[in-house]
C-alpha positions as CSV (number, residue, x, y, z in Angstrom):
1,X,116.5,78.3,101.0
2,X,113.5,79.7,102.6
3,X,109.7,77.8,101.9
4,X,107.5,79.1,98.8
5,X,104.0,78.2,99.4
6,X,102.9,76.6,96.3
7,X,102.3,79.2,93.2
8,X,105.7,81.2,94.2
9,X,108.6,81.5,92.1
10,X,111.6,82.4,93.4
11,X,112.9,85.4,91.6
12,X,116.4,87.0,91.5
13,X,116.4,90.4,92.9
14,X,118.7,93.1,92.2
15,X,119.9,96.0,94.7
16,X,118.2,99.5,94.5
17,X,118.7,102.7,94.0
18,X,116.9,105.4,96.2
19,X,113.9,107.5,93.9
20,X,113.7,110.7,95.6
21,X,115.0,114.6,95.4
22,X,118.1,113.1,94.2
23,X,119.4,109.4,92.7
24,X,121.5,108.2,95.1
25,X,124.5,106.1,93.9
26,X,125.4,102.8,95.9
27,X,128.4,100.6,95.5
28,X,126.9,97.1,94.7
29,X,128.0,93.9,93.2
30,X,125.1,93.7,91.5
31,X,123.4,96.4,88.6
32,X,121.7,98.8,90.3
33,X,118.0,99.6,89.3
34,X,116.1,102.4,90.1
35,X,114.0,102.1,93.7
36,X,110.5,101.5,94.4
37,X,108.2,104.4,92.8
38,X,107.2,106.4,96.0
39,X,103.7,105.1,97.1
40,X,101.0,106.9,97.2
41,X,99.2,109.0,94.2
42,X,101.1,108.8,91.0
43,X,100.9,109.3,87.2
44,X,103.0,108.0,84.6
45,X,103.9,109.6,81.5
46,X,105.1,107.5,78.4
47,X,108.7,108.9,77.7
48,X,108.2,109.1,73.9
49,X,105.0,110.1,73.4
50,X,104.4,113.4,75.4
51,X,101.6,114.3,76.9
52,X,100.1,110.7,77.1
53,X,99.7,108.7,80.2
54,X,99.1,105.5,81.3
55,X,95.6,105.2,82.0
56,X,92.6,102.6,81.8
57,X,89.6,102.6,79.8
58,X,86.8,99.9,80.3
59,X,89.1,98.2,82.3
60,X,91.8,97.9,79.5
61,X,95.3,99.1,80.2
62,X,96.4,102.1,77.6
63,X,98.1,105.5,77.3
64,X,95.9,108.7,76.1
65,X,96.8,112.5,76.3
66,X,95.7,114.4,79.6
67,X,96.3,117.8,79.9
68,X,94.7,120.3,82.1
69,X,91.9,120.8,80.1
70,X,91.0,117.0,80.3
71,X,87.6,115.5,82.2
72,X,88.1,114.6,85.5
73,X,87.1,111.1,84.6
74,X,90.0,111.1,82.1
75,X,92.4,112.2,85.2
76,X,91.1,110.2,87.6
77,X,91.5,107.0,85.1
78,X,95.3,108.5,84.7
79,X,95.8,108.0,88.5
80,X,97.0,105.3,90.7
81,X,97.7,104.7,94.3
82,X,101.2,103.1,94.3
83,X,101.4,100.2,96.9
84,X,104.0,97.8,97.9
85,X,104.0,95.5,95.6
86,X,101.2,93.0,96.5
87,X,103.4,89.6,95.9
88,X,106.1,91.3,97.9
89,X,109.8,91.9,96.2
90,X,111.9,94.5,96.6
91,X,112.1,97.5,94.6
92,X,108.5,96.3,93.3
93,X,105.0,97.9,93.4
94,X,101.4,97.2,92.0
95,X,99.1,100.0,90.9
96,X,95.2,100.5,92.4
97,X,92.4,102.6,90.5
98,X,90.3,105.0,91.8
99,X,87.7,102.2,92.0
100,X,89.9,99.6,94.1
101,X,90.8,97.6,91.1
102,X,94.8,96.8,90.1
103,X,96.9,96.8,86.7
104,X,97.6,93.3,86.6
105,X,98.2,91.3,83.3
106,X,96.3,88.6,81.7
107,X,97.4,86.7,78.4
108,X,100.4,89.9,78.5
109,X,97.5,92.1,78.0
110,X,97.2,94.7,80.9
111,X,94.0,95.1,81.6
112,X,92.1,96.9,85.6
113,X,90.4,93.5,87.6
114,X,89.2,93.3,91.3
115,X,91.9,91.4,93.6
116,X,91.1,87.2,93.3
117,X,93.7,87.2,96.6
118,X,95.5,83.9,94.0
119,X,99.4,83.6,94.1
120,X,98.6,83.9,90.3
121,X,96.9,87.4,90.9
122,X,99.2,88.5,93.2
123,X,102.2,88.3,91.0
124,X,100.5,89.6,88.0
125,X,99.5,92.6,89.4
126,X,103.1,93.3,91.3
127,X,105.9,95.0,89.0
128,X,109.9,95.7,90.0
129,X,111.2,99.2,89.4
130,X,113.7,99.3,86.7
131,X,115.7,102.6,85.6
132,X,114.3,103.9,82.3
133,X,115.8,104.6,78.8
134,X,116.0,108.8,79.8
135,X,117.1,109.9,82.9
136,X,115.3,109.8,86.0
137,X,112.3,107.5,84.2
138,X,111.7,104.1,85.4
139,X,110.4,100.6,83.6
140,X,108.2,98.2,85.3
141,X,109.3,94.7,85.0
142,X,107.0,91.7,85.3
143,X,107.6,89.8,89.1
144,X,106.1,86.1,87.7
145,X,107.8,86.9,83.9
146,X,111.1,88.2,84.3
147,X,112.1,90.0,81.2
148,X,109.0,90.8,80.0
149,X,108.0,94.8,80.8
150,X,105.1,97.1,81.2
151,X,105.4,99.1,77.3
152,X,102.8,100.5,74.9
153,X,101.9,99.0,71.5
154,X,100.5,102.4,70.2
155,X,97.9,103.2,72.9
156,X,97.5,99.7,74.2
157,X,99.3,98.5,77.1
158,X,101.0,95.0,76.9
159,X,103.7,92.6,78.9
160,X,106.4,92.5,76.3
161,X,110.0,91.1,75.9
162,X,112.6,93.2,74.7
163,X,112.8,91.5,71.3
164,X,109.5,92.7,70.6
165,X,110.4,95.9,68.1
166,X,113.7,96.1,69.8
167,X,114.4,99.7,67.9
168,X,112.1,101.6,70.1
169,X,111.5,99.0,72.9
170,X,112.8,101.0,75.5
171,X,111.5,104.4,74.7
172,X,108.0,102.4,74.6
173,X,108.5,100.7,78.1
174,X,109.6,104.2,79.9
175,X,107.6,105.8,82.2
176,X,108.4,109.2,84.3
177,X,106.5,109.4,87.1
178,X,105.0,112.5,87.8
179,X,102.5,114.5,90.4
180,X,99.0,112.9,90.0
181,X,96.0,114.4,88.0
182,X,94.1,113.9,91.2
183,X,95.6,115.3,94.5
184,X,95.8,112.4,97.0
185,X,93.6,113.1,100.2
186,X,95.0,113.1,103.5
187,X,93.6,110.0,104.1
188,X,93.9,106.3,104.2
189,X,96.9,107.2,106.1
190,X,98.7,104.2,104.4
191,X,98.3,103.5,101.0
192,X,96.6,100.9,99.6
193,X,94.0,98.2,100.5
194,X,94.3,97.7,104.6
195,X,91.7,96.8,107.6
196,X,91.3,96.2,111.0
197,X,94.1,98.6,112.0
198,X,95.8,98.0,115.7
199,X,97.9,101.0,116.4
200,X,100.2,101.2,119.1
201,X,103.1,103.5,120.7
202,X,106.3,101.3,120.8
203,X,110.0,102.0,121.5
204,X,109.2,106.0,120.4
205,X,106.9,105.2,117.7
206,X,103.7,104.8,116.5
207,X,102.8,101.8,114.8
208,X,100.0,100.2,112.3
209,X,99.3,96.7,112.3
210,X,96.2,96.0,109.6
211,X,94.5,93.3,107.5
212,X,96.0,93.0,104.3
213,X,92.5,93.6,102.3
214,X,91.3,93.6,98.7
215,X,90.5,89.5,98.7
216,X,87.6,87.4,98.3
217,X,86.8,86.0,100.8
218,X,88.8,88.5,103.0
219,X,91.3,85.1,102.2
220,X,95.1,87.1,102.7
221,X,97.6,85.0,104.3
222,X,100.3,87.8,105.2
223,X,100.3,90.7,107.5
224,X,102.8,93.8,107.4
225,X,103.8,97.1,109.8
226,X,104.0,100.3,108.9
227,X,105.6,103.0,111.5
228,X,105.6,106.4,112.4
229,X,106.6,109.1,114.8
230,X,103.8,112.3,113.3
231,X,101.1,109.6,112.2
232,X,101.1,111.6,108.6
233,X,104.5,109.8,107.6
234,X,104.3,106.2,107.3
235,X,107.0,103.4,107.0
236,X,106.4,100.4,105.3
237,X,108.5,97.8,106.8
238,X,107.1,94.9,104.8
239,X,105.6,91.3,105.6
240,X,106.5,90.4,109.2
241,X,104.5,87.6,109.5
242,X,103.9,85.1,106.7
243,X,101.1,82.1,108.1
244,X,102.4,79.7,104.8
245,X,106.2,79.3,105.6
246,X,106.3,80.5,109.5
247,X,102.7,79.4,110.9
248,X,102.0,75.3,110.5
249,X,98.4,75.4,111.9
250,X,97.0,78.0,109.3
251,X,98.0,79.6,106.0
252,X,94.5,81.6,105.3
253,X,92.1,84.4,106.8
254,X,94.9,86.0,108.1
255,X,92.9,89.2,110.2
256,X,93.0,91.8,113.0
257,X,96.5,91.2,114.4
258,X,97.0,93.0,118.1
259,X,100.6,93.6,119.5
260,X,101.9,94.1,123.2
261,X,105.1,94.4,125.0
262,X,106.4,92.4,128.3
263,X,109.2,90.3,129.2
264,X,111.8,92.6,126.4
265,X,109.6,90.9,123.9
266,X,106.6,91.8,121.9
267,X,103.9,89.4,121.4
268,X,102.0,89.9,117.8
269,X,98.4,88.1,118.5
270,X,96.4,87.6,115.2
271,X,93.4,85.8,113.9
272,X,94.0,82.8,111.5
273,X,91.7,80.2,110.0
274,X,89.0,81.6,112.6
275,X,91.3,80.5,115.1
276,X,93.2,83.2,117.4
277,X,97.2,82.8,117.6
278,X,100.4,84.4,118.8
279,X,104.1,85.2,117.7
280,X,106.7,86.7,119.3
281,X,109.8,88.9,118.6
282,X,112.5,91.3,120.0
283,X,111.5,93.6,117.3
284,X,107.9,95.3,117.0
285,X,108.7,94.5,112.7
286,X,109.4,91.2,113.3
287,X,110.5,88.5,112.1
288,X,107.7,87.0,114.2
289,X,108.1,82.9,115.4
290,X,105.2,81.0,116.7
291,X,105.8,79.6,120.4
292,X,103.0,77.3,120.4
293,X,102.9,75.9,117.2
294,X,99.1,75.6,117.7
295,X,96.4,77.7,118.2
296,X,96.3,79.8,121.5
297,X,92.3,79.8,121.1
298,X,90.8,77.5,118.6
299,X,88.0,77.8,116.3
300,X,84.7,76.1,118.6
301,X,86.9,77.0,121.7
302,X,83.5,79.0,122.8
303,X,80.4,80.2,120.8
304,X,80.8,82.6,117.4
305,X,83.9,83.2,115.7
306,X,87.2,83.2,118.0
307,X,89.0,86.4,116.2
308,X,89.6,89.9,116.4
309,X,92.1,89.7,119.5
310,X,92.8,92.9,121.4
311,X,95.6,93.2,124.6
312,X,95.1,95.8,126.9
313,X,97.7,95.9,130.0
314,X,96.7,97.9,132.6
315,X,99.2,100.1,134.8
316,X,99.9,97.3,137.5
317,X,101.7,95.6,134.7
318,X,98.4,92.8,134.3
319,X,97.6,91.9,130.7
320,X,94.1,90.8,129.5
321,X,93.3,89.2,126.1
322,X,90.2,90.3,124.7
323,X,88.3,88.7,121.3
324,X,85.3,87.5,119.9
325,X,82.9,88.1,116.8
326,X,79.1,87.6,117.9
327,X,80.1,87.3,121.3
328,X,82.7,89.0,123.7
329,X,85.2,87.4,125.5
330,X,87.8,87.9,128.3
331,X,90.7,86.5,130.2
332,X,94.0,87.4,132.0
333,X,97.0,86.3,130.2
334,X,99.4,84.3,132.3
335,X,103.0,86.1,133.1
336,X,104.5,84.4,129.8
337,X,101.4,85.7,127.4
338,X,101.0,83.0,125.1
339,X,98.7,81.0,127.6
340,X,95.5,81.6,130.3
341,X,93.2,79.7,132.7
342,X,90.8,78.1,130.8
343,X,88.3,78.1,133.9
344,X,88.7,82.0,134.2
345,X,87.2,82.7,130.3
346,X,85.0,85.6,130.8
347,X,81.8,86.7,128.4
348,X,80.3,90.2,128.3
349,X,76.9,91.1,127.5
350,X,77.1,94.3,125.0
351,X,74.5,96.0,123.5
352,X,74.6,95.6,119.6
353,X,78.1,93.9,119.8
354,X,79.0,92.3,116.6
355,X,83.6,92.3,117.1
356,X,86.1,94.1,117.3
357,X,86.5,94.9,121.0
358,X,89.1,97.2,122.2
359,X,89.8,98.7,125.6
360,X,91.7,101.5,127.1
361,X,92.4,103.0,130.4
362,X,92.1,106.7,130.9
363,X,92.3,108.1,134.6
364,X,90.6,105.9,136.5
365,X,87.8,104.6,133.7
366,X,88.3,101.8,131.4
367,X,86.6,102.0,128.2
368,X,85.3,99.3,126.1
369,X,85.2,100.0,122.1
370,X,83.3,97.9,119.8
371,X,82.1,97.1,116.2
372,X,78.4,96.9,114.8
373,X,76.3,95.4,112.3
374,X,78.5,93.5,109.5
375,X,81.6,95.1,107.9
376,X,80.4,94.6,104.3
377,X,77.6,97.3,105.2
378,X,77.7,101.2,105.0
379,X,75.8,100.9,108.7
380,X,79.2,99.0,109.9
381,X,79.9,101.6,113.1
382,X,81.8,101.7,116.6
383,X,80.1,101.9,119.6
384,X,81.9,102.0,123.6
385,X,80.6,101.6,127.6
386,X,82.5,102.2,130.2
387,X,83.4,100.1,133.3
388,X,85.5,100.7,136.5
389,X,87.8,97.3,135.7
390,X,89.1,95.6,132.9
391,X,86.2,92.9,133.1
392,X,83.5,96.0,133.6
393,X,80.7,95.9,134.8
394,X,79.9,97.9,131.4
395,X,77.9,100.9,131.0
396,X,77.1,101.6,127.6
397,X,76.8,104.7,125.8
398,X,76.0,104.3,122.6
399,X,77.7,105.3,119.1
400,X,80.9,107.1,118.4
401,X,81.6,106.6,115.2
402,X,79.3,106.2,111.9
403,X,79.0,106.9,108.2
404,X,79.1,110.0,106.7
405,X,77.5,110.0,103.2
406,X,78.0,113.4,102.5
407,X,82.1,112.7,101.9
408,X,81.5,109.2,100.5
409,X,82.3,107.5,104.5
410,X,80.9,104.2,104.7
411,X,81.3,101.5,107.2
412,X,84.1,102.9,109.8
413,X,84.9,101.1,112.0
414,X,86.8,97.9,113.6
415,X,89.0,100.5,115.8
416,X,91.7,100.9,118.1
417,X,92.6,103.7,120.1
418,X,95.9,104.9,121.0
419,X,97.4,108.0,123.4
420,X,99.8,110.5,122.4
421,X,103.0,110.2,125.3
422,X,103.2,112.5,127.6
423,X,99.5,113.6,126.7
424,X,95.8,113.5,126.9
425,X,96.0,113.6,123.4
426,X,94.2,110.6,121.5
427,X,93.4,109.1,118.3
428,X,91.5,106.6,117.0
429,X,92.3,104.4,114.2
430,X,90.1,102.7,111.9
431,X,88.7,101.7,108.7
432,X,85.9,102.4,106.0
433,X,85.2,101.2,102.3
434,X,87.8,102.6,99.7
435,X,86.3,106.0,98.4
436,X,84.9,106.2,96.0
437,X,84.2,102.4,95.0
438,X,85.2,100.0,98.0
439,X,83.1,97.7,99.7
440,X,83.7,95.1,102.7
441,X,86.3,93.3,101.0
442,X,88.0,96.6,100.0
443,X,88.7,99.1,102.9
444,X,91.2,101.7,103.6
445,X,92.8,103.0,107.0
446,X,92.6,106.1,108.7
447,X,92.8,108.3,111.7
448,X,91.1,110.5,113.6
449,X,91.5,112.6,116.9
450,X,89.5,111.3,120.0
451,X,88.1,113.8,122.3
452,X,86.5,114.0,125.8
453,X,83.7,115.7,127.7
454,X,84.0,116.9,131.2
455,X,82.5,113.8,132.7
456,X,84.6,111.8,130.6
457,X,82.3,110.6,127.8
458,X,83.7,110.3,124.1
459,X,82.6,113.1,121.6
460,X,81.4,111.4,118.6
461,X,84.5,111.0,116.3
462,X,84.5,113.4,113.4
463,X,85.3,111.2,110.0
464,X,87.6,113.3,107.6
465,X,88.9,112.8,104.5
């Protein structure tokens, strides 16, 4: 039986059922339910009272009639961004607000409240799709209270068991999910609270691998992939490293993961309990083991914070590990790339340099990417310098990358750059505060094109929505 860190319950899961164009029908030797609600913007209209959707008001959980004439507050409160479901489970979801805040229930009253990052929190706020009382509707069923459902007591929105009014209990806990009042933008580019985003082009895709946000304290413990071959399409494939049950040396402040490929393996390097360590697998999804059952650099191991790690390997095959938050730091990774000369420890000097330090080579330049000022601040941007190794000398040139307050953009930044195969074609990845009501501690990812000048300086990035 696999380890629970302490607040878990193990719960019985069921197979599911595909939600798509179509219900798909699978031979199981268990009941079928109905699939996770795609992610992504969503409303949800009460099956027996038409026109009325789940919505919050002051922070309570309810259903009230929207309809096309309806305020755009009163559509926007009808909206959520569907996520994985934040305690994990499959076939289960949670629901964020327009202002970063999640369904979650309290006393079986559902009610909006900013992410605590608890075990407690965490299951409250995560709900497993069931199939509905009408066709093609679903019910959401409590992960830490089995048996007990999402339903509506008149307008108000409760955690109920089935024997509570049993003659229209189902009708009153059926949802169908429907287009959202608010069109989703194009961006964050994966649903849901995410920072610190390392993308990378592995084995024919591209892949995401970000901070699990939304917790005081920035204090999440698990980190998850997302792939894609058009960077518009994303795969969730779930947690692939979990620092309670797999990582003995740390279960908190799980940030800023980097990945890289050598040796048919690939080597998932990630900042926990302000300490730096590494995991390896044959898969770039995992499941991810750690090697050294220890830190592969320690908290103290040099001044400022040792996290953030970034690889870069460099076309002769040489790997470097970069990391560092209030000072920069360097080092060749030894053939096996879960160790390095402690004597050859290198630190840069970088105008403005606060963390995040990312490099990439293109035709004979290497370029140096890095994060300024704090990430709870709007001013939180991305500066670069340019060098003719992987250890510099740097050049600096200044910003490429800042706020926008025009579109609501604060704080971008904490980047990572990847090249489209085959190509000059670039993006940058990155993140900002939530629009329209995040802060440092609730961020969303995105992606941008990187482009060129002549001489080979970066045009400042253009932030989109």
């Amino acid at each position: 039986m696999p380890l629970l860190r302490p607040g878990r319950k193990p719960v019985a899961r069921a197979m599911t059922v595909i939600l798509g164009a179509s219900v798909v029908t699978v031979v199981a030797t268990q009941p079928a339910h109905a699939a996770e609600i795609p992610a992504g913007a969503r409303s949800l209209q009460s099956v027996n009272m038409a026109g009325s959707y789940l919505r919050h008001t002051d922070y309570l959980g309810g259903i009230a009639a929207v309809g096309p004439t309806s305020s755009a507050q009163a559509k926007s409160d009808a909206t959520f961004t569907v996520t994985p479901g934040l305690a994990g489970g499959t076939g289960c979801v949670s629901f964020q607000a327009a202002n970063g805040m999640w369904l979650r229930h309290r006393d079986y009253r559902i009610r909006l409240e900013a992410n605590a990052g608890t075990a407690t929190f965490l299951a409250d706020a995560t709900f497993c799709v069931r199939d509905g009382s009408v066709s093609g509707s679903v019910r959401l069923e409590s992960t830490n209270y089995p048996g007990r459902f999402l339903r509506h007591r008149d307008s108000e929105l409760w955690l109920d068991a089935p024997t509570t009014n049993p003659t229209t209990f189902a009708a009153d806990s059926s949802f169908r999910v429907t287009t959202p009042w608010v069109a989703g933008r194009r961006s964050p580019v994966i649903k849901g609270l995410y920072a610190d985003p390392n993308i990378a082009h592995l084995n024919g895709r591209y892949y995401l691998y970000p901070t699990t946000d939304g917790y005081n304290g920035w204090n999440g413990s698990r980190f998850t992939a997302f792939s894609s071959t058009d960077l518009v399409n994303w795969t969730h494939h779930g947690t692939i490293l979990d620092l309670g049950p797999q990582i003995s040396w740390a279960d908190d402040r799980a940030w800023a993961p980097t990945i890289a490929y050598r040796n048919n393996r690939y080597y998932f390097y990630f900042s926990a309990a302000t300490s730096i360590g590494v995991a390896t697998s044959s898969s770039p999804t995992g499941p991810f083991t750690d090697p050294l059952g220890r830190p592969l650099v320690p908290a103290g191991f040099r001044s400022g914070q040792m996290i953030d790690p970034h690889v870069f390997t460099d076309t002769d095959g040489q790997s470097y590990l970069y990391w560092g938050n209030g000072s920069a730091y360097a080092v060749r990774l030894n053939a096996d790339m879960v160790s390095f000369d402690l004597g050859q420890v290198r630190a840069f000097s970088l105008p403005n340099y606060r963390e995040a330090a990312f490099v990439f080579r293109r035709n004979n330049t290497y370029y140096l990417t890095y994060s300024v000022d704090d990430t709870r601040s709007e001013n939180y941007h991305v500066e670069y310098a340019t060098g003719t190794s992987p250890f510099g000398p740097w050049n600096h040139h200044g910003t490429i990358l800042s706020k926008n307050l025009n579109l609501g953009i604060k704080g971008p930044g904490h980047q990572s750059v990847v090249q489209a195969p085959g190509s000059d074609t670039w993006y940058m990845a990155y993140h900002r505060f939530a629009i329209p009501a995040g802060n440092g501690t609730n961020r969303e990812v995105t992606i941008d094109q990187l482009r060129f000048n002549a001489d080979g300086t970066i045009q400042p990035v253009t932030p989109t929505l």
